[in-house]
Structure formats: structure tokens, C-alpha cells
KEKE-3310 file (N, C-alpha, C; in steps of 0.2 Angstrom, whole numbers, plus 5000, padded with zeros to 4 digits):
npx = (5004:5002:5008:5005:5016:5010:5015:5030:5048:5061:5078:5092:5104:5115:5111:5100:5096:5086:5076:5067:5074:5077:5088:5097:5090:5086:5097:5100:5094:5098:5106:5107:5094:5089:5079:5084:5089:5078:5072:5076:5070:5057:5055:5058:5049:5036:5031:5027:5023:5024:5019:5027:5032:5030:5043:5048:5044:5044:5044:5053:5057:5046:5046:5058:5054:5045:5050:5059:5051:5047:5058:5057:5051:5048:5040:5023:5017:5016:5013:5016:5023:5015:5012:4999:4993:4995:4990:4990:4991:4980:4986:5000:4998:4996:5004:5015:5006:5006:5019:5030:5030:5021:5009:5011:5011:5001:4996:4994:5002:5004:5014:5002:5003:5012:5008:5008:4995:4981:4969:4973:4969:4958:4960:4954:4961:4970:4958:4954:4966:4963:4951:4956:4964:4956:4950:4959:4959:4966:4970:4972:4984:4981:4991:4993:4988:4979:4976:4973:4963:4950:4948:4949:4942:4930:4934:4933:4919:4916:4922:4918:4921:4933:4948:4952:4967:4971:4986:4997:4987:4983:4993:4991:5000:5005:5000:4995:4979:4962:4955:4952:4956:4951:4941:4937:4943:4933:4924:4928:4930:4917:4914:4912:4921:4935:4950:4963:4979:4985:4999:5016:5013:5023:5033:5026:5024:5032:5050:5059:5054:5040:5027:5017:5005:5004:5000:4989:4974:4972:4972:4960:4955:4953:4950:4938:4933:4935:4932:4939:4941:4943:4955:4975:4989:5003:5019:5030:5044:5060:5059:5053:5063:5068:5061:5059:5062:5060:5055:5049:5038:5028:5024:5022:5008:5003:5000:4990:4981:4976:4966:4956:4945:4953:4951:4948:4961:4968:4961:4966:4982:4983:4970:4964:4973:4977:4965:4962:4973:4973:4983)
npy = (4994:5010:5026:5040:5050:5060:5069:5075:5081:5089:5099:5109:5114:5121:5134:5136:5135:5124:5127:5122:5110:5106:5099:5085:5073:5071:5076:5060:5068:5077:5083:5089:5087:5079:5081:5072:5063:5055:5052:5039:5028:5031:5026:5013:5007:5012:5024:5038:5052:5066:5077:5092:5097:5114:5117:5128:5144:5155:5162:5163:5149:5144:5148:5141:5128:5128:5131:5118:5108:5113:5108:5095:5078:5070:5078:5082:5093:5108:5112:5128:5141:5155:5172:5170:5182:5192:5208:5210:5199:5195:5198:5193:5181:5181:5185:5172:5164:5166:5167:5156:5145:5143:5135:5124:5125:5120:5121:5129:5130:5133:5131:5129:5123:5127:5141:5149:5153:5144:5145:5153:5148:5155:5169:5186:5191:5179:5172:5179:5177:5165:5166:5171:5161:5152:5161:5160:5147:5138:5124:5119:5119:5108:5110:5104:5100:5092:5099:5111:5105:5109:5125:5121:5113:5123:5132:5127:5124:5138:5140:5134:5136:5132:5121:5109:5100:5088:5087:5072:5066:5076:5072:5062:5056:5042:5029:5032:5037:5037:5046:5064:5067:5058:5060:5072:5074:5066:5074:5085:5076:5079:5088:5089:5096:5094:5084:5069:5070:5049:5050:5055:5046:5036:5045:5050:5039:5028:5029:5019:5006:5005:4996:4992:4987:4996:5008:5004:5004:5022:5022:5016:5024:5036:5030:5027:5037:5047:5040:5030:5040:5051:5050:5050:5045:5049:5050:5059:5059:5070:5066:5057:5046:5048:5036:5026:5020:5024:5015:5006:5015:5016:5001:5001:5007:5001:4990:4995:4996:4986:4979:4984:4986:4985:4997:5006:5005:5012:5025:5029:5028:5036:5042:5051:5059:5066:5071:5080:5091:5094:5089)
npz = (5000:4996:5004:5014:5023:5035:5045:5047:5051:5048:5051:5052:5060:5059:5053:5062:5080:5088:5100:5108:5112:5125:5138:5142:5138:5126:5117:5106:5096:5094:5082:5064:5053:5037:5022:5013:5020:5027:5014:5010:5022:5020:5008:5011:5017:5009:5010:4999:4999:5007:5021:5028:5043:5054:5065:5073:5077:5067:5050:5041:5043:5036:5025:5018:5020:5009:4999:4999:4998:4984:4977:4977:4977:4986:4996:4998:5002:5016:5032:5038:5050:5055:5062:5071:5077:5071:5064:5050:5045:5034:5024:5025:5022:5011:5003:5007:4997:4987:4981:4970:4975:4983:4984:4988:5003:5015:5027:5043:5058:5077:5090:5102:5115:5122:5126:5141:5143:5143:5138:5125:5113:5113:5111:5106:5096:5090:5087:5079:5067:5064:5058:5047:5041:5036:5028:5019:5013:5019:5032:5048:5060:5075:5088:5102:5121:5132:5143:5135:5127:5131:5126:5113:5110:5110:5099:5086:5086:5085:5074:5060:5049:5046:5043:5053:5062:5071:5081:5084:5093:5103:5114:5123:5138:5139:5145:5157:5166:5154:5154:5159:5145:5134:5134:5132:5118:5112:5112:5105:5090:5086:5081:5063:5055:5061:5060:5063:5069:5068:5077:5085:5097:5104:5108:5119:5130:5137:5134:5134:5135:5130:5122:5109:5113:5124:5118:5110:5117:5118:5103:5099:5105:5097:5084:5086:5090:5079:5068:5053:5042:5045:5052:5052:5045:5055:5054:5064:5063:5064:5079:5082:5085:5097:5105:5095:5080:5060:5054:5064:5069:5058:5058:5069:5067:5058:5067:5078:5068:5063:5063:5056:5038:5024:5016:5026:5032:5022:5021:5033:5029:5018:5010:5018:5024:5010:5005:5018:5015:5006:4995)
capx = (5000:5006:5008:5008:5016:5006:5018:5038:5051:5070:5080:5098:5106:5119:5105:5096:5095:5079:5077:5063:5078:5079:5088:5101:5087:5086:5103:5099:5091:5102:5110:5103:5090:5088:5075:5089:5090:5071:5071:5078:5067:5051:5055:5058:5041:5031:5029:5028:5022:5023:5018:5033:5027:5036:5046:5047:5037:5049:5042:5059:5057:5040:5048:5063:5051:5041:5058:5062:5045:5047:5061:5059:5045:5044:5037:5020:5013:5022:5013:5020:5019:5015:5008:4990:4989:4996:4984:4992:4990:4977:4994:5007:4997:4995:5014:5017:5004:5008:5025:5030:5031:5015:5005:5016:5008:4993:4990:4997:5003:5009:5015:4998:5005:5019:5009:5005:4987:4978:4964:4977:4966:4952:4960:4951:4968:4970:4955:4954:4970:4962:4947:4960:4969:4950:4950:4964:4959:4972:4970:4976:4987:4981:4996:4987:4988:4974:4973:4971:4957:4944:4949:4951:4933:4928:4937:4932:4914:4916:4924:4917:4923:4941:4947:4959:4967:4974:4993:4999:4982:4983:4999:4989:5003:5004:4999:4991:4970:4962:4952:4949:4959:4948:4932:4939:4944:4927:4920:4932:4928:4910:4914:4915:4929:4942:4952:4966:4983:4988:5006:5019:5013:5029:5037:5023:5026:5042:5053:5063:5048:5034:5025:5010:4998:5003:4997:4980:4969:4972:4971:4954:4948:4953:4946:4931:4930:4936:4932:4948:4940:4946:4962:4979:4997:5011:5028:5033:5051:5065:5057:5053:5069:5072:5057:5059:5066:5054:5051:5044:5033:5025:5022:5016:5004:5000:4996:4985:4975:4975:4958:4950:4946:4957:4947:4948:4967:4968:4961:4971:4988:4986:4964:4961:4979:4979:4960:4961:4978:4973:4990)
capy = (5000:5019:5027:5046:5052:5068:5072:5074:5088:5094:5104:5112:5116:5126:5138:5139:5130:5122:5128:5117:5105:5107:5094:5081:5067:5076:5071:5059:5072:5084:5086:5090:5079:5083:5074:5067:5057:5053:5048:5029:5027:5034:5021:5006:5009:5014:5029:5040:5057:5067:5083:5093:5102:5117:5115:5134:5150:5159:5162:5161:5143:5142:5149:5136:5122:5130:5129:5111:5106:5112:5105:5087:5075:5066:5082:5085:5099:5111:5115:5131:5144:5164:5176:5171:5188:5199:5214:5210:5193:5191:5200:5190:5173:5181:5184:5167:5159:5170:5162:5152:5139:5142:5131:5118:5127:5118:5119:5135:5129:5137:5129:5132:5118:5129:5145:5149:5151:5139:5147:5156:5149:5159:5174:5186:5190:5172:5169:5183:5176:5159:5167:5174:5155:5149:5162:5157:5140:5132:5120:5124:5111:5110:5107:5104:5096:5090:5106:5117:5105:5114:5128:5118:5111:5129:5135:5120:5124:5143:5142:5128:5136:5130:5113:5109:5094:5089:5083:5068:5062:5079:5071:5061:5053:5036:5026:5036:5036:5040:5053:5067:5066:5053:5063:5080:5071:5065:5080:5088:5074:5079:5092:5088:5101:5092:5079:5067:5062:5047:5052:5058:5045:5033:5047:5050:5033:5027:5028:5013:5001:5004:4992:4993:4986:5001:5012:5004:5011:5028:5023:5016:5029:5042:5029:5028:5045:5052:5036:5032:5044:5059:5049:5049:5044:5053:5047:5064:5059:5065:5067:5046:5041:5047:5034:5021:5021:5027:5008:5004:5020:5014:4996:5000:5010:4996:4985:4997:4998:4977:4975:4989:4984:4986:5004:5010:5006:5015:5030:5031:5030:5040:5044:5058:5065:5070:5077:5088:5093:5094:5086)
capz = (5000:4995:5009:5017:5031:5037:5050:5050:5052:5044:5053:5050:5068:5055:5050:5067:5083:5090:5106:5111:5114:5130:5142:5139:5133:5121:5115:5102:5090:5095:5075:5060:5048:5031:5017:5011:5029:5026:5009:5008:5026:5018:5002:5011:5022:5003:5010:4992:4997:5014:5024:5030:5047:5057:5070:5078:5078:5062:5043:5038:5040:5032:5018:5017:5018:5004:4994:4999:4994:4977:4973:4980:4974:4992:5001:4995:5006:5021:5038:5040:5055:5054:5065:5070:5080:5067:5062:5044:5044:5027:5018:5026:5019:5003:5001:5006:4994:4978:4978:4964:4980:4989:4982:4995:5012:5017:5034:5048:5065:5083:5097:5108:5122:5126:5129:5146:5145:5140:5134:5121:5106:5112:5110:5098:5090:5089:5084:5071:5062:5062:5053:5038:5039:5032:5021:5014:5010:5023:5037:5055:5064:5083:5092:5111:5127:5138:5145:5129:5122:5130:5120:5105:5105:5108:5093:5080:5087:5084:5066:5057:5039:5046:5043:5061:5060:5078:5079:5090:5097:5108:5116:5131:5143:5140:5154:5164:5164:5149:5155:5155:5137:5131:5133:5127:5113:5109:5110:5099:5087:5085:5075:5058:5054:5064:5060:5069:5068:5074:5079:5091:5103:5105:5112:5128:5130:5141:5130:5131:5137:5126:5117:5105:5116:5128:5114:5107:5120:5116:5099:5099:5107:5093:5080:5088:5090:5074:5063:5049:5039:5048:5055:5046:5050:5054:5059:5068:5066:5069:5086:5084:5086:5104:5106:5091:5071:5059:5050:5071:5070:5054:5058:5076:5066:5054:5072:5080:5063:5059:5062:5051:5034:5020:5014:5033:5031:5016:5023:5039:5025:5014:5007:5024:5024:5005:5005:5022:5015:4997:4994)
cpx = (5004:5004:5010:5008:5015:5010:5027:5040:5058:5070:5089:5101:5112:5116:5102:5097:5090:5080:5073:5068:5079:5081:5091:5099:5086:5092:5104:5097:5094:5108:5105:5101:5087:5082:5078:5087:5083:5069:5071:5075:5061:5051:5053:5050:5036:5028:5031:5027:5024:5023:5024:5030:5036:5038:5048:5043:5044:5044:5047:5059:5051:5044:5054:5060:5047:5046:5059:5057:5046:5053:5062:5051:5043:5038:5031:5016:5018:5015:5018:5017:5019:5010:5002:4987:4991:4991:4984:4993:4986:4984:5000:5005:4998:5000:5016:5012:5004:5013:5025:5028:5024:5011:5006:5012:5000:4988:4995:4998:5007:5008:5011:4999:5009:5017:5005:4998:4982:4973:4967:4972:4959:4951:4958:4955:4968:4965:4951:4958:4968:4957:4951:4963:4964:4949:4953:4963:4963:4966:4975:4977:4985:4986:4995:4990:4980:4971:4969:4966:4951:4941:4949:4943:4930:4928:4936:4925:4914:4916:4924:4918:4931:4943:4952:4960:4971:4981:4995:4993:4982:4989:4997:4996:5001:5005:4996:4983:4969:4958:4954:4951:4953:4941:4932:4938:4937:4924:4922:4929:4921:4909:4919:4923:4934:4943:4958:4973:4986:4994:5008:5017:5019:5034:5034:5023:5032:5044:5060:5060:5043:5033:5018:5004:4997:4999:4989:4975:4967:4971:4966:4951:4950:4950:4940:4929:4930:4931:4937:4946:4943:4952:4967:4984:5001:5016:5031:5041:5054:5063:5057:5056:5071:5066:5056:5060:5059:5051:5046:5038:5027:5021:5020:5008:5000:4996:4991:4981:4973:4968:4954:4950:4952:4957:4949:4957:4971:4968:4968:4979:4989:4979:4961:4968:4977:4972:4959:4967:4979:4981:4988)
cpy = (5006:5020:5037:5046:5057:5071:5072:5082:5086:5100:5106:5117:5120:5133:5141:5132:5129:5121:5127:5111:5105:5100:5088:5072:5069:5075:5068:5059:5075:5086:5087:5085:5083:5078:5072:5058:5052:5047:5040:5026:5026:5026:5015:5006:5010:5020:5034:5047:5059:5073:5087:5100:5107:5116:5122:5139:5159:5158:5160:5153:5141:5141:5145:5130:5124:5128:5122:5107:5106:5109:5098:5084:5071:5071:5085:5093:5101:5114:5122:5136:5153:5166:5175:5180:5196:5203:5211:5203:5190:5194:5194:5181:5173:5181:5177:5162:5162:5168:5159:5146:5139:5139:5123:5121:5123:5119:5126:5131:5132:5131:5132:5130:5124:5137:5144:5149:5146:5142:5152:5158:5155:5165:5179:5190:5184:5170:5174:5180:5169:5158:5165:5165:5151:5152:5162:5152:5135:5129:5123:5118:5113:5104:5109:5096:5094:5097:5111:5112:5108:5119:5128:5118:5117:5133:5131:5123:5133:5146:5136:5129:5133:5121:5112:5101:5093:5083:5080:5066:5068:5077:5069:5055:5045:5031:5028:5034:5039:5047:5056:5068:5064:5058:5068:5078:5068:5070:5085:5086:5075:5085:5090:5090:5099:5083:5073:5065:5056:5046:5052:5052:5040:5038:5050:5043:5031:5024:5021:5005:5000:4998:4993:4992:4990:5007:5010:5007:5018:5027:5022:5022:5035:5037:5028:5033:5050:5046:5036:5037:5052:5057:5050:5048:5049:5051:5052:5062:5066:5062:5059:5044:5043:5039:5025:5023:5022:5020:5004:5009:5018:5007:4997:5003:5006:4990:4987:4999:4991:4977:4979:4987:4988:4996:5007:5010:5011:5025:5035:5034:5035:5045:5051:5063:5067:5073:5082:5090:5096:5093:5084)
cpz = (5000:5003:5010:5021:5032:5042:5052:5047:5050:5050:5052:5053:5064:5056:5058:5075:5085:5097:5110:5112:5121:5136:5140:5138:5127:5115:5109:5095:5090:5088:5070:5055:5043:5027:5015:5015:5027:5021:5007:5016:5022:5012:5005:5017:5016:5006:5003:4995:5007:5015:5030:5035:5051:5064:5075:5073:5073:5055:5040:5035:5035:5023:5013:5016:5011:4997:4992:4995:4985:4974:4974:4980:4980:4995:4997:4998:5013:5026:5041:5047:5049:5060:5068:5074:5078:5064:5054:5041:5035:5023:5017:5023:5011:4999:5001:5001:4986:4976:4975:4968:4982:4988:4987:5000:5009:5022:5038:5054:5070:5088:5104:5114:5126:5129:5137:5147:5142:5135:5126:5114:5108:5110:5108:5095:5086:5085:5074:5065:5060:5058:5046:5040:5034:5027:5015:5012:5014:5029:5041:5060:5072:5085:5102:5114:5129:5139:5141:5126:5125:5125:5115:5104:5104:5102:5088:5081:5082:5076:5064:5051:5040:5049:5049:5060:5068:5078:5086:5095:5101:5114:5125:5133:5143:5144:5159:5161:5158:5148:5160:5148:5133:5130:5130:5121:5109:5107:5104:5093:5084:5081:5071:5055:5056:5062:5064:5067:5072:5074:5085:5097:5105:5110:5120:5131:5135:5136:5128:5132:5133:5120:5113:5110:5120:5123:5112:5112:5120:5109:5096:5102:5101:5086:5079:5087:5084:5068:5056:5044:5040:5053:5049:5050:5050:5058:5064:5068:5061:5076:5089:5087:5094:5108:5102:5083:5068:5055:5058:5071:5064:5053:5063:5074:5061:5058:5073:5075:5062:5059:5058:5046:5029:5018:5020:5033:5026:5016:5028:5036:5023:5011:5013:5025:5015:5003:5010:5019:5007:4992:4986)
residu = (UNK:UNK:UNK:UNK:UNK:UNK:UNK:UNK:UNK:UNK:UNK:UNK:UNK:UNK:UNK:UNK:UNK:UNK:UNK:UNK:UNK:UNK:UNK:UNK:UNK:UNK:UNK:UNK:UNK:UNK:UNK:UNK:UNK:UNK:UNK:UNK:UNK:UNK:UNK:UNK:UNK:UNK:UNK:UNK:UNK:UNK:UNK:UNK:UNK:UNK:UNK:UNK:UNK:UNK:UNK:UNK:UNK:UNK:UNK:UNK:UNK:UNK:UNK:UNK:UNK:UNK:UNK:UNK:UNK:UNK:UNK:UNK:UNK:UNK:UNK:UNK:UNK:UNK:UNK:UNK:UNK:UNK:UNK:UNK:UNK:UNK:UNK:UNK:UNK:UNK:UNK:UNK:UNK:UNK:UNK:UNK:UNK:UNK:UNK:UNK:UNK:UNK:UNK:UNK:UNK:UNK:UNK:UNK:UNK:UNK:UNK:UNK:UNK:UNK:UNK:UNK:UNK:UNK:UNK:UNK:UNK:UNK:UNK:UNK:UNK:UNK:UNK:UNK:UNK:UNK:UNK:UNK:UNK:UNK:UNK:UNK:UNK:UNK:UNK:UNK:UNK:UNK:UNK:UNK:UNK:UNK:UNK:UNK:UNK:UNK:UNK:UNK:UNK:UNK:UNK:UNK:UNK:UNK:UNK:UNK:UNK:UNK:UNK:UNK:UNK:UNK:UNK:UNK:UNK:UNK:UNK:UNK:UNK:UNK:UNK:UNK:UNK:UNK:UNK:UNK:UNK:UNK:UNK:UNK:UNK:UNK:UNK:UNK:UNK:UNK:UNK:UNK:UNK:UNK:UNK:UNK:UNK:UNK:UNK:UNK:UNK:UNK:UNK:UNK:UNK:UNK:UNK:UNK:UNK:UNK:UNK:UNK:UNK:UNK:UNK:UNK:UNK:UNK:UNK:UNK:UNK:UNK:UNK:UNK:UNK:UNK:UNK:UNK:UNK:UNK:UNK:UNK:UNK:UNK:UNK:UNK:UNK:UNK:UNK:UNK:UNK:UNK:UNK:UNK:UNK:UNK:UNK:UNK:UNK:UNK:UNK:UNK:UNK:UNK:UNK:UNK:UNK:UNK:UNK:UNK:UNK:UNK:UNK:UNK:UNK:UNK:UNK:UNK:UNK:UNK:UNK:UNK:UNK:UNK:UNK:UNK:UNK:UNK:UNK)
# end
């Protein structure tokens, strides 16, 4: 089966550092990963196409992923960031989607987890620039905890023109109870507008312990709740590997799906990532 991966990142510790590094687990990722790296991984996995997401709160890099995109036939679409609470926000999309390149942006994302208040998405800066990301035609990655789904359902309830696609299952702690995750989560799911990916979890996980069976519980509860029609994959590596290689992320993602039909498998690869992304 073809395969897309909806969710992975490049970086290039030359150019810049990532300064969400923080702490000497960390370690492991601590150099630079290019598509190159990606490419002969993504192949032997049949991964053909994939979604290239940001990794800090710069346009610079949007506009470097926009580049790399066009010239490499793996990377079909860019998760970028910009401003959500710039005044000048509908301009600053429109620069980056006039570019010869911008036809690669699909989707906007900020680091919501990391602001102090939770309620951040509700802003109505925040949520003015989440307008203009719908009038743009883009999709708007929620990158959320626990705590910030409130917020989130709030906001998926508010702006139903805007497609939200939620990265990492919301990043519930593996292992612990499922709720109240589990029921946020449902709630979120009840709106159409949102879709799910299932990533990022290997690394909430104990990282040297985990097993798939530690994972399916939270996984059923996101395709219950979303149904594989609004789930999709995503390896989030580099970040995997402080957690497991990217051909373990892809096949623990091929366990936690085994019992769905072929079509519902279908979806979750490749048929809900390349329509909410219009990839």
C-alpha cells in the first residue's frame, strides 16, 4: 500500500537552533536531519508522498520548507507557521501563497501547548487570524495538550469554515487514565471540521519500554471517535527516534490499525491525509 506520512520535520542546527531542545534526553536528535535522511526510510516503508510540518514560531522557515518542497518530489505539502495575532495577517498569507512555491503550504501551525494560557486559542487576536487562515483555503494544525482542548473544541465549534486537523492524538501521557483526554477528545471529534493524527505517541510513552499494546487504548479511542475517515498517519520523526526508528513507527501504526478493513486502512495511510491537505 502507498503510503503518506502527514507528519515529519527537517532541521539544520547550522542555520538555526531548536530551542525546544531542551535537556540532555534530548541528546539523540540533538544534530541536523535533512530529506535526504528521510528519503531511503520513507521508500523502504512505501511511503511516496509526505507533509513537511514546522518546528518553531519563524516564517523564515516556512519559507525554506516551501523551497524544499518544490524541489523534491517526496514532500508534498508544508505545515507552516506565521503570526496568528498579526493585524496583517490576510497579507502575510497572501505573500506566502503567491510564491511560485506556495502552492506547498497547506496547513498553519503554533506551538499552543507551550503558551502559558491555556485558553490562548480563544484569544480574539487568535482567533481573528484563524478566521483569515480559512479564508485562505488552509487548514490549521492543533498542536494541544489536555489542558488546551477545551479551547480547541471551543474553537472548531466557533469556526466551522476552518478545517483543524489535531497533531499527536493531543499528546495524552501514556499510561496514565484516559480521561479526561479521552472525553475531550470526543468532544472535539463531534465536530465535523476536525480531523486526527495518529502520531507523536511513542514518544509520551516510556521511551525505552513501550509496546504497541501500551498504545492501542488511546488509539481506539481516537478511531472511535474520529472514525479512519478523519484519522491519518504521521511518523513525527526525527522526534521518533528518541522513542523508536521510523520503519517501528510505521508498523506499530499498521498493528494498532490490523483490524480495520482494507478501505479504513487506506484512509488512515494516505485517502484523509491527501483530502484535508489537498495534497
Amino acid at each position: 500500500m502507498s503510503r503518506v506520512d502527514a507528519h515529519h520535520h527537517v532541521w539544520d542546527l547550522s542555520v538555526r537552533e531548536q530551542t525546544w531542545m531542551v535537556g540532555p534526553e534530548m541528546d539523540p536528535i540533538r544534530q541536523s536531519f535533512s530529506i535526504e535522511d528521510l528519503a531511503p526510510l520513507a521508500a523502504a516503508a512505501d511511503v511516496t508522498s509526505t507533509v513537511l510540518v514546522q518546528t518553531v514560531g519563524l516564517v523564515e522557515e516556512t519559507v525554506e520548507f516551501l523551497e524544499l518542497a518544490a524541489g523534491n518530489d517526496l514532500v508534498a505539502g508544508v505545515v507552516g507557521w506565521i503570526d496568528l495575532t498579526a493585524e496583517d495577517i490576510g497579507e502575510a498569507l497572501d505573500g506566502l501563497l503567491s510564491r511560485p512555491d506556495g502552492s506547498y503550504l497547506k496547513a498553519i501551525r503554533h506551538q499552543v501547548h507551550d503558551e502559558p494560557d491555556n485558553d490562548w486559542l480563544l484569544r480574539a487576536d487568535v482567533q481573528r487570524g484563524l478566521a483569515a487562515i480559512a479564508d485562505a483555503g488552509l487548514a490549521y494544525d492543533l498542536l494541544t495538550k489536555t489542558p488546551q482542548l477545551p479551547a480547541a473544541i471551543q474553537t472548531a465549534r466557533e469556526l466551522p469554515q476552518l478545517s483543524f486537523v489535531v497533531d499527536h492524538i493531543s499528546k495524552p501521557v501514556i499510561g496514565e487514565p484516559l480521561d479526561p483526554w479521552a472525553a475531550q477528545l470526543r468532544e472535539l471529534a463531534a465536530h465535523p471540521n476536525v480531523t486526527c493524527k495518529l502520531s507523536g505517541m511513542v514518544t509520551e510513552a516510556p521511551w525505552t519500554t513501550w509496546k504497541p499494546a501500551d498504545l492501542q487504548p488511546y488509539a481506539d479511542v481516537v478511531l472511535d471517535a474520529f472514525g479512519p475517515d478523519r484519522v491519518m498517519f504521521g511518523s513525527d520523526w526525527p522526534v521518533c527516534l528518541l522513542a523508536a526508528s521510523y520503519d517501528q513507527v510505521v508498523e506499530t501504526a499498521a498493528t494498532l490499525t490490523s483490524n480495520l478493513t482494507p478501505d479504513e486502512r487506506s484512509a488512515i495511510f494516505s485517502t484523509t491525509a491527501t483530502r484535508t491537505y489537498k495534497l
